[in-house]
C-alpha positions as a printed Julia matrix, in Angstrom:
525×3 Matrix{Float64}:
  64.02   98.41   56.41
  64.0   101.73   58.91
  63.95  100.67   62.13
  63.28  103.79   63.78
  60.82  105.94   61.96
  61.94  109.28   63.66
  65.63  109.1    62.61
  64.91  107.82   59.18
  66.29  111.02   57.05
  69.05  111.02   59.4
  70.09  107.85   60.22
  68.97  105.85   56.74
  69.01  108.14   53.87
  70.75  107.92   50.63
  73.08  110.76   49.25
  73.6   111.26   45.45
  77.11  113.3    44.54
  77.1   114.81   41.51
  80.48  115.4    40.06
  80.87  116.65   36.46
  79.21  114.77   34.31
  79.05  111.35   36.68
  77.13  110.61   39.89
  78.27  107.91   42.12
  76.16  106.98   45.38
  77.02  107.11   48.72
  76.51  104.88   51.44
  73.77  104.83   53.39
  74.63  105.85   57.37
  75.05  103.31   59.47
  72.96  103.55   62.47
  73.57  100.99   65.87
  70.27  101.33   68.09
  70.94   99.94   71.98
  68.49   99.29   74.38
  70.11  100.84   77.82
  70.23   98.91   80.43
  67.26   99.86   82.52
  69.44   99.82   85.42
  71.13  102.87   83.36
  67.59  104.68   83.2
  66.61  107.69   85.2
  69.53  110.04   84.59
  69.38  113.59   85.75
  71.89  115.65   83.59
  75.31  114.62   81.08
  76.87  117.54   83.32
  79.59  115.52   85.21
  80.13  118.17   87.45
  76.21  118.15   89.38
  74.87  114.87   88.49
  74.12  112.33   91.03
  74.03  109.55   88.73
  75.83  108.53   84.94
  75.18  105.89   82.7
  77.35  104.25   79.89
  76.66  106.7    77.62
  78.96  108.87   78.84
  81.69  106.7    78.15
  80.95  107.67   74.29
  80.73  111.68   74.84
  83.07  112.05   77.63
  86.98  110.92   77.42
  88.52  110.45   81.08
  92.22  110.97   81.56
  92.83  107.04   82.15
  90.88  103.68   81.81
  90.07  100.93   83.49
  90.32   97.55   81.12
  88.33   94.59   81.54
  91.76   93.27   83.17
  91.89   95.64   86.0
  94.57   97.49   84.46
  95.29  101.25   83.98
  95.27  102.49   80.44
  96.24  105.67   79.38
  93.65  108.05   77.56
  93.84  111.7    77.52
  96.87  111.41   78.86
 100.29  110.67   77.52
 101.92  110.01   80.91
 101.59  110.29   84.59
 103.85  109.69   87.01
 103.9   109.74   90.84
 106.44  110.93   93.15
 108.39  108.38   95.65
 106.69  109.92   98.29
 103.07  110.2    96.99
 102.55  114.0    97.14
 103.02  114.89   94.21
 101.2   113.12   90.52
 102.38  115.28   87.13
  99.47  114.66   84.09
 100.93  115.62   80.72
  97.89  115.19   78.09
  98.31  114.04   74.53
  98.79  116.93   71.79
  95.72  117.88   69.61
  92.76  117.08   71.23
  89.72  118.94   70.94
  86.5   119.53   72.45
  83.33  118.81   69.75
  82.8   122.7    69.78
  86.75  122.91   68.51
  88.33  124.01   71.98
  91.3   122.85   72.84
  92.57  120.51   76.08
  94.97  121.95   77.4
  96.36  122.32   80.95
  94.57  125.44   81.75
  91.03  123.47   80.82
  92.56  120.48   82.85
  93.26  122.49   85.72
  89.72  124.47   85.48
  88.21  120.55   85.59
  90.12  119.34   88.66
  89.12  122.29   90.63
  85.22  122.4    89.07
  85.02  118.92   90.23
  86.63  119.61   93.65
  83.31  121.61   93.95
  81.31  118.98   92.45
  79.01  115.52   94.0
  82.59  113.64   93.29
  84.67  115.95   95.37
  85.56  112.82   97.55
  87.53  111.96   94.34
  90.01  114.8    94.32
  89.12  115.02   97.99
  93.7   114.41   98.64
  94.5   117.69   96.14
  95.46  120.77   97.85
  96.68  122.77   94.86
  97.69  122.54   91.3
 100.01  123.59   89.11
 100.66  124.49   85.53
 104.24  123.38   84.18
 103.34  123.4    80.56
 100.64  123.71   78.03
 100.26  120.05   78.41
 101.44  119.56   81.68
  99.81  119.65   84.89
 101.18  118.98   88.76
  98.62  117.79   91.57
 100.13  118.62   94.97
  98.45  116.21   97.33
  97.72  116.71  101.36
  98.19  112.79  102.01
  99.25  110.14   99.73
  95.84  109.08   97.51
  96.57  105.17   96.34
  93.33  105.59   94.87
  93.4   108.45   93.07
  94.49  106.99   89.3
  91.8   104.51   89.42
  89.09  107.8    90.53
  90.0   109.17   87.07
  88.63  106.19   85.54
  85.45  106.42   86.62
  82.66  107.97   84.36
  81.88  110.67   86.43
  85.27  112.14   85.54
  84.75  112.66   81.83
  85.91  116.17   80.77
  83.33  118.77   79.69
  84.35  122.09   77.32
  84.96  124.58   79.22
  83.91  127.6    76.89
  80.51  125.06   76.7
  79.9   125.14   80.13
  80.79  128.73   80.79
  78.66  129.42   77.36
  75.0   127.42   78.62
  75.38  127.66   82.19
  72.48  125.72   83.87
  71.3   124.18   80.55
  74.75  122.17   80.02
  73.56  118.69   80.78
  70.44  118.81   78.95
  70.5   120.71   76.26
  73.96  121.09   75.29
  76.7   118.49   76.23
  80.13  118.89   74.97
  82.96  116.66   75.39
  86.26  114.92   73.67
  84.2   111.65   72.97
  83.78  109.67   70.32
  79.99  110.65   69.61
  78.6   114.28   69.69
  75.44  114.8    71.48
  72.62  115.71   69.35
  68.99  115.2    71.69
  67.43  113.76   74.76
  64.39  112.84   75.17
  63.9   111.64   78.71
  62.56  108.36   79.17
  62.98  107.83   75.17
  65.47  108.23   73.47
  69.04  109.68   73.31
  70.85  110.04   70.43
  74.56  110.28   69.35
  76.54  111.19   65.97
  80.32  110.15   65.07
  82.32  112.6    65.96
  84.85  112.98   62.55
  87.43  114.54   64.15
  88.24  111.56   66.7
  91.84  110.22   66.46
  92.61  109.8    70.35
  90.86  106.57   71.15
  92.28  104.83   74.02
  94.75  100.96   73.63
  91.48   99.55   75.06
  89.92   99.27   71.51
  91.5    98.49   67.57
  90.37  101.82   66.04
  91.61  105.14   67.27
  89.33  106.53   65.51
  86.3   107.89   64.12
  84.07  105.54   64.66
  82.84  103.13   62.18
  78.98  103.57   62.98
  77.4   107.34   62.33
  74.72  107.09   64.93
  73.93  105.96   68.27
  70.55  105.62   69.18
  70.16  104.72   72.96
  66.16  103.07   73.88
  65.38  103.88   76.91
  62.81  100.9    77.45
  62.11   99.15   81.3
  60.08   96.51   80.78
  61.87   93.35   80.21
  59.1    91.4    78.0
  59.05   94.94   75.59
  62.63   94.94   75.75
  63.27   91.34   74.08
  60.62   92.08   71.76
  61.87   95.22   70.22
  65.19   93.24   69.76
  63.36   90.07   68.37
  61.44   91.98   65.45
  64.73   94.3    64.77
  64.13   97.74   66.6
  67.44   97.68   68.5
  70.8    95.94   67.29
  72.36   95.35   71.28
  69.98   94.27   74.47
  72.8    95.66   76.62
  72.06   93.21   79.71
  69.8    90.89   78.55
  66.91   90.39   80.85
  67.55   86.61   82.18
  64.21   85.81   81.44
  64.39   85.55   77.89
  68.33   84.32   78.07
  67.86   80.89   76.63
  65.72   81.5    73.98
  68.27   84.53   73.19
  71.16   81.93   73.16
  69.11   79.22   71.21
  68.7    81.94   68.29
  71.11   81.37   65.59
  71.38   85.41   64.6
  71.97   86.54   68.24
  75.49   86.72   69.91
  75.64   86.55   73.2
  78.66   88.37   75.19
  78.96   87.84   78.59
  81.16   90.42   80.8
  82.35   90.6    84.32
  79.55   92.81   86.12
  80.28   95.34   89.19
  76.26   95.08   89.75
  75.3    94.34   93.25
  71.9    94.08   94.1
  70.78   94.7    98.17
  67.56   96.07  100.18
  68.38   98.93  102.09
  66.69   99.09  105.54
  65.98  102.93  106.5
  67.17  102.91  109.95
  64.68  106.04  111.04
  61.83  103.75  110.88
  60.64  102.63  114.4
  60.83   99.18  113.51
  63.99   98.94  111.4
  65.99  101.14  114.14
  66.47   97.74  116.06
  69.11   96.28  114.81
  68.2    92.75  116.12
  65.14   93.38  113.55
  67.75   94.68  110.95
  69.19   91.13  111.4
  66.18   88.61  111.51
  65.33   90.44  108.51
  68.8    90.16  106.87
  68.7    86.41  107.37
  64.84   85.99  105.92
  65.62   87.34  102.4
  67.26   84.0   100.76
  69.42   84.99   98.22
  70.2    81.54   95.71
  66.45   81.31   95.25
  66.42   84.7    93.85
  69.51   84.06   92.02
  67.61   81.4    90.3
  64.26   82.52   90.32
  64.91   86.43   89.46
  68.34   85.77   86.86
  67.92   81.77   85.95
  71.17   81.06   87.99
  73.45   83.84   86.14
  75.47   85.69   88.99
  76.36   84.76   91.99
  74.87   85.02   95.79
  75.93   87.87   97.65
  76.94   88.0   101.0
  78.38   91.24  101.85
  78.21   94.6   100.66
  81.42   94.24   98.23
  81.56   92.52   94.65
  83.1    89.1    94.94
  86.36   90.18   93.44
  87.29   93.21   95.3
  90.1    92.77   98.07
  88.01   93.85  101.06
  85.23   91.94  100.49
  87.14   88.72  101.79
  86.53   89.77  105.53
  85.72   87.5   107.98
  83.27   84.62  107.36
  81.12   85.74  110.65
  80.69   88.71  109.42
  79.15   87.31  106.42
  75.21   87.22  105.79
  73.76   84.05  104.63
  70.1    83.11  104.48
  68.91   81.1   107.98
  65.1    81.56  108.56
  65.33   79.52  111.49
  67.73   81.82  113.21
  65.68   84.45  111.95
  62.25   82.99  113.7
  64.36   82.81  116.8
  65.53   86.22  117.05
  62.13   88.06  117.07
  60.93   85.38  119.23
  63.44   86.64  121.92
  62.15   89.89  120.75
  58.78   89.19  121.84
  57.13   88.99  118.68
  54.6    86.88  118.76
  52.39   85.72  115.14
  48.39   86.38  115.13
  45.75   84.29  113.95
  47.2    85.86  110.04
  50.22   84.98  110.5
  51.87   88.59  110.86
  53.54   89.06  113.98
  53.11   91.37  116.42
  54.35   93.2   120.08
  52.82   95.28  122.14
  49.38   95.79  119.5
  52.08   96.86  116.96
  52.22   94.68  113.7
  55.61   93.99  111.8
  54.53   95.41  108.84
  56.74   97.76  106.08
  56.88   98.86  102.81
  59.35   97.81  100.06
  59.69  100.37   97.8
  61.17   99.35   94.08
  62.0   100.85   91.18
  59.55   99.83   87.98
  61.85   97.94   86.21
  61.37   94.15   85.99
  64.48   92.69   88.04
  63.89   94.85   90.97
  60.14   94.51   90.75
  60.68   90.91   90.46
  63.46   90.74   93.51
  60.6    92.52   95.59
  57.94   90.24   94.88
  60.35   87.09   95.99
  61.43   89.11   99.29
  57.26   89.89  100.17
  56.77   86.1    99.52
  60.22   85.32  101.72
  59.26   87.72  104.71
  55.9    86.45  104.88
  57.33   82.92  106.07
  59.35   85.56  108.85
  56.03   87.39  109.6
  56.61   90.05  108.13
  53.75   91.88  106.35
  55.02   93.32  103.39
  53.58   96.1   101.09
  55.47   96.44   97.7
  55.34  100.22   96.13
  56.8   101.17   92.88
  58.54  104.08   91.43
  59.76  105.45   88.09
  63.71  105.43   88.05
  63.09  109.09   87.57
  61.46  110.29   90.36
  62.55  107.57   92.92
  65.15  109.25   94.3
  63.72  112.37   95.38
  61.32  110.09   97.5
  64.1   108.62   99.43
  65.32  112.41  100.55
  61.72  112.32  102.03
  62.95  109.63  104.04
  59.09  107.95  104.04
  60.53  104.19  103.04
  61.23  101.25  105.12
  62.78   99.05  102.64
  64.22   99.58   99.09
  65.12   96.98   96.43
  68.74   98.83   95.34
  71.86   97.87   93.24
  74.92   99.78   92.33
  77.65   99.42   89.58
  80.99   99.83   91.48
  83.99   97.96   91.48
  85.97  100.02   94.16
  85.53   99.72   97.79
  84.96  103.69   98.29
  81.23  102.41   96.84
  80.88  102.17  100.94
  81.42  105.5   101.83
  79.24  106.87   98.55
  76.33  105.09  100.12
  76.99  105.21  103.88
  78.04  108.69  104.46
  76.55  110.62  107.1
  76.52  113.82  105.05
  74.28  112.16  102.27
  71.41  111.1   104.06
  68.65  110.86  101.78
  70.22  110.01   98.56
  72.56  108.36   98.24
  72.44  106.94  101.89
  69.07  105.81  101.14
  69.54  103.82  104.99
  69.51  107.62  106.74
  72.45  106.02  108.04
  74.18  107.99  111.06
  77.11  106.31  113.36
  79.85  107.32  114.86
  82.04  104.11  114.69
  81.34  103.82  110.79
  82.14  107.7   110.34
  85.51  107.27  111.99
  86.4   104.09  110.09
  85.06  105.49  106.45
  87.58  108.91  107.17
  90.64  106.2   108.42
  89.47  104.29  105.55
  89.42  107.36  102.77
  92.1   109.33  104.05
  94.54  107.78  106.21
  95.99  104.71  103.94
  99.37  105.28  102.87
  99.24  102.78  100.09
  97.01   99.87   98.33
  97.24   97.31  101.04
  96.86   99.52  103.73
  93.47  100.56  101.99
  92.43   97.2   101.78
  92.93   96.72  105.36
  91.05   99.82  106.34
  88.21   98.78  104.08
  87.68   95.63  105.48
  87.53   96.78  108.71
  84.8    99.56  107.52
  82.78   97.05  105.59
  82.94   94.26  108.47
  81.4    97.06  111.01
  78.27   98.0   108.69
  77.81   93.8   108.06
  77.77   93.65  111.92
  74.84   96.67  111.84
  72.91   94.93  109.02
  72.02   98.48  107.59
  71.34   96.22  104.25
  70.39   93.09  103.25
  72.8    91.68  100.63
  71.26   89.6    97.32
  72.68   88.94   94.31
  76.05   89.86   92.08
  75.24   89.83   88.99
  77.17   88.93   85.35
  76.54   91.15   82.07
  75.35   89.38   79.41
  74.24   91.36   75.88
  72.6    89.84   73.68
  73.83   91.57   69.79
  72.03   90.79   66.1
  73.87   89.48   63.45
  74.01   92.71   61.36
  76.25   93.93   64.16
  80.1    92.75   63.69
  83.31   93.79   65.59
  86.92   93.58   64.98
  87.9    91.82   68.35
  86.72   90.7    71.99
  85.49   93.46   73.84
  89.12   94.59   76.04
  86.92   97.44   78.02
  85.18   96.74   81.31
  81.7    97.89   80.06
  80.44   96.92   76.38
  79.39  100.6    75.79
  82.5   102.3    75.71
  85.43  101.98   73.92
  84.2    98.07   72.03
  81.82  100.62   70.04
  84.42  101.9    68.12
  85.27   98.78   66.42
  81.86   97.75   65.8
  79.95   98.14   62.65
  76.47   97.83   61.35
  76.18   96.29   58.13
C-alpha cells in the first residue's frame, strides 16, 4: 500500500540488481511519515542562525554539541569532552574526530569557532551572551573565555536552536540557506519543504556519531522522513486511523481514548515543557490597568480547561514556569488560581458596572477585547472556553484566528488585546525570551516595558555565580511579573504520541522529545 502518492518512486519502490548471471531483490525503502505537532507548525527558516522559531525536526538535521536526556542530564554529542575551569571563566570543547557536514565538510574547531561567533550575532545571542573571546588550541579543540561565570551555558548548547550548520553551505547559498538548502551533521539530509505541507528527510549513510541518548550510532534504520504538516485535530486522527502517517506526535486529547482502546496503536507518553497562557498586551487602554490584568487573570479557570480542552491530561498551571523547574516553587501568594468572585469584586471597586447585556461598563466605555488564536484546535478550543469564562466576568469577548504562519507578524503590529500562547521550554531564561524589553512585538507579544523586571531579568541572566544562585534570581524575576499579571497562566501539558503497529523500536525513548535521537532506533516494517 503507498501511503503517500507523491513520494511513491522514492520512498516505496523496488530495486532489481543484476549481478552476472543472477538477480536478487532489494528491499523496498522504508519510509516513517509523522504528523508534526501543530504546535511545531509555522516555521520561518532551518537557518539556526535568523530564525525566530524551530521545531523537532531539527533535532534530525542538526547535531548540537551536548544533549539534554529525558533525565535532565547532560550527554555528550559532538563533543568528546568539556570541561570548566574552577573559577568559571574559562570552558575548553574538544569535538569528536571524523565528523562531517552532509555536503562532506569537516567539523573542526575553525567551523566551531565560526558558529559560536555567527550565533553571537544571531536571535540566540543571549545564549553565548557570557563569551568574550575564543580560542583555537587544536584542530579539535576550542577555549571559550567567559566575562562572568555562565552556570547556564552547557545546558544553552542543548537547545535546538544551537544545531551546527556547514559553513561552506552557508557561505555558498547565502540568504536561501534555510529554505532551500539546509546542511547539517544530522542524522537525515534535507531534501524539500513545502510550507504548510510537507517536509521531507533522507538517511544520511554516512552517520556514525549518534549521541548515548539512543541504541544505534548510526545510520538510521528508516530511509525517509516525511513530516505532515496538518492543524486540524479531527484530520489529524483520521489520516493516522486509515494509515497516512505512522506517529501522531502529540495526540490531540480528543481522540485519546479511542487511540488507547485501539489494539494496533501504542501510546507513549513523555514529560512535556508545553505551557499554555493568554498574554495580555499591556498597550491596550484597558489591559494597561493592572487591577484589570488581575480580575482577568482570576476569571480564566484553568482545571475546567484542563478537562474540557485535554480530557484531564496535564496539569493546571499557576505561574509562568513548568511545574518541575526550580524557580517555579515561589511563593504561594504569588501564585494565580481561578476565583471569579474575587474577580467580580475587583472591577466593582473599579467602577465597572454590568448593562442590561450583561457586559460591563465605566464611563460609556464597554469591557470588551479581542482574543486572538492561532488556527489550530487546542488553542482555538482554549479560546472558546476563556470567551465563555469572561462572559460570567463581563467581559465581552471577540475570538480572531490566525494561521501559525502569519500570526506573528500581527503581534509586531501590536493591534491584539489578548492571545491564546504556549511555549516549549524547560529553562527559566524562557522569562526573559518572552519578557524582554528589546523584543516587543514578537516574542514579547505583552509589549511588555518595566523597569523593575528589566533590572531583575539582567541580575537574573548575568549576575549568578552558580546554579542556586540562578534559581534564586529567577524566582525573584518570575514572582515580580506574577505580581503584574502580564499573563494569564492555563495549562501544562504531557506529550502523548500515539504510533501504529508497523512502527517498532529497540528501547524506551531515553531523549526528552520523541523526534530526536528515539528515531534512530525505530524501524518501519
Amino acid at each position: 500500500m503507498i501511503k503517500h502518492v507523491g513520494l511513491a518512486l522514492f520512498a516505496s519502490c523496488v530495486f532489481l540488481l543484476v549481478s552476472g548471471s543472477g538477480a536478487s531483490l532489494l528491499a523496498a525503502e522504508k519510509a516513517l511519515t509523522i504528523s508534526l505537532d501543530p504546535g511545531n507548525a509555522g516555521q520561518d527558516s532551518f537557518n539556526p542562525f535568523t530564525t525566530n522559531k524551530t521545531s523537532n525536526i531539527y533535532y534530525l538535521v542538526y547535531d548540537r554539541l551536548v544533549e539534554m536526556g529525558a533525565d535532565g542530564i547532560i550527554y555528550p554529542h559532538l563533543l568528546e569532552s568539556w570541561n570548566v575551569s574552577d573559577d568559571g571563566l574559562a570552558v575548553t570543547f574538544t569535538l569528536k574526530n571524523g565528523i562531517t557536514f552532509h555536503d562532506g565538510s569537516e567539523l573542526n574547531a575553525d567551523v566551531l569557532k565560526w558558529f559560536l561567533e555567527n550565533l553571537a550575532e544571531g536571535n540566540s545571542k543571549y545564549m553565548v551572551a557570557a563569551v568574550e573571546s575564543i580560542d583555537i588550541k587544536d584542530n579539535l579543540t576550542v577555549v571559550l573565555n567567559l566575562s562572568r561565570p555562565d552556570p547556564n551555558i552547557l545546558y544553552n548548547f542543548t537547545s535546538s536552536f544551537t544545531g551546527i550548520p556547514s559553513k561552506v553551505a552557508i557561505e555558498k547559498y547565502g540568504e536561501d540557506f534555510g529554505r532551500k538548502h539546509v546542511v547539517g551533521t544530522g542524522p537525515f539530509e534535507f531534501v524539500s519543504w513545502k510550507t504548510g505541507d510537507e517536509i521531507v528527510l533522507k538517511k544520511n549513510p554516512d552517520y556514525q556519531w549518534g549521541s548515548p541518548l539512543s541504541d544505534n550510532q548510526g545510520p538510521a534504520k528508516v530511509d525517509t522522513v516525511v513530516f505532515k504538516e496538518i492543524e486540524e485535530a479531527s484530520t489529524r486522527f483520521l489520516e493516522f486511523q486509515t494509515g497516512g502517517v505512522d506517529i501522531l506526535e502529540d495526540a490531540p486529547t480528543l481522540f485519546l481514548k479511542k487511540l488507547e482502546n485501539n489494539d494496533k496503536v501504542k501510546i507513549i507518553t513523555m514529560p512535556s515543557s508545553r505551557n499554555f497562557h493568554m498574554v495580555m498586551n499591556i498597550k491596550d487602554e484597558l489591559l494597561a490597568n493592572v487591577t484589570i490584568r488581575k480580575a482577568i487573570a482570576l476569571a480564566v479557570n484553568q482545571e475546567d480547561i484542563l478537562q474540557g480542552v485535554f480530557q484531564g491530561a496535564g496539569t493546571p498551571a499557576y505561574t509562568y514556569l513548568i511545574d518541575r523547574l526550580p524557580a517555579r516553587n515561589v511563593d504561594e501568594k504569588y501564585e494565580i488560581h481561578y476565583d471569579l468572585q474575587a474577580a467580580k469584586a475587583i472591577l466593582d471597586e473599579e467602577g465597572w458596572k454590568a448593562g442590561s447585556d450583561g457586559i460591563l461598563a465605566k464611563d460609556g466605555k464597554r469591557l470588551s477585547l479581542s482574543l486572538w488564536s492561532k488556527s489550530d484546535s487546542a488553542e482555538r478550543k482554549i479560546a472558546e472556553m476563556i470567551q465563555a469564562q469572561l462572559s460570567k466576568l463581563g467581559v465581552e469577548i471577540q475570538i480572531e484566528q490566525f494561521d501559525p504562519s502569519s500570526i506573528r507578524a500581527e503581534f509586531n503590529k501590536g493591534e491584539h488585546d489578548l492571545v491564546v500562547r504556549s511555549y516549549d521550554w524547560d529553562n527559566a531564561d524562557i522569562l526573559e525570551w518572552f519578557f524582554n524589553s528589546t523584543r516587543l512585538g514578537y516574542p514579547n507579544v505583552a509589549m511588555w516595558h518595566d523597569n523593575e523586571s528589566d533590572y531583575l531579568m539582567q541580575k537574573a541572566m548575568t549576575r549568578s555565580k552558580n546554579s542556586d544562585e540562578r534559581v534564586v534570581n529567577f524566582k525573584k524575576y518570575h514572582e515580580y511579573l506574577l505580581s503584574q499579571y502580564v499573563w494569564a497562566p492555563i495549562i501544562n501539558s504531557v506529550n502523548n504520541h500515539a504510533i501504529n503497529n508497523n512502527v517498532t523500536m529497540s528501547s524506551a525513548p531515553r531523549f526528552k522529545i520523541l523526534i530526536g535521537a528515539p528515531i534512530m532506533d525505530m524501524t518501519v516494517k
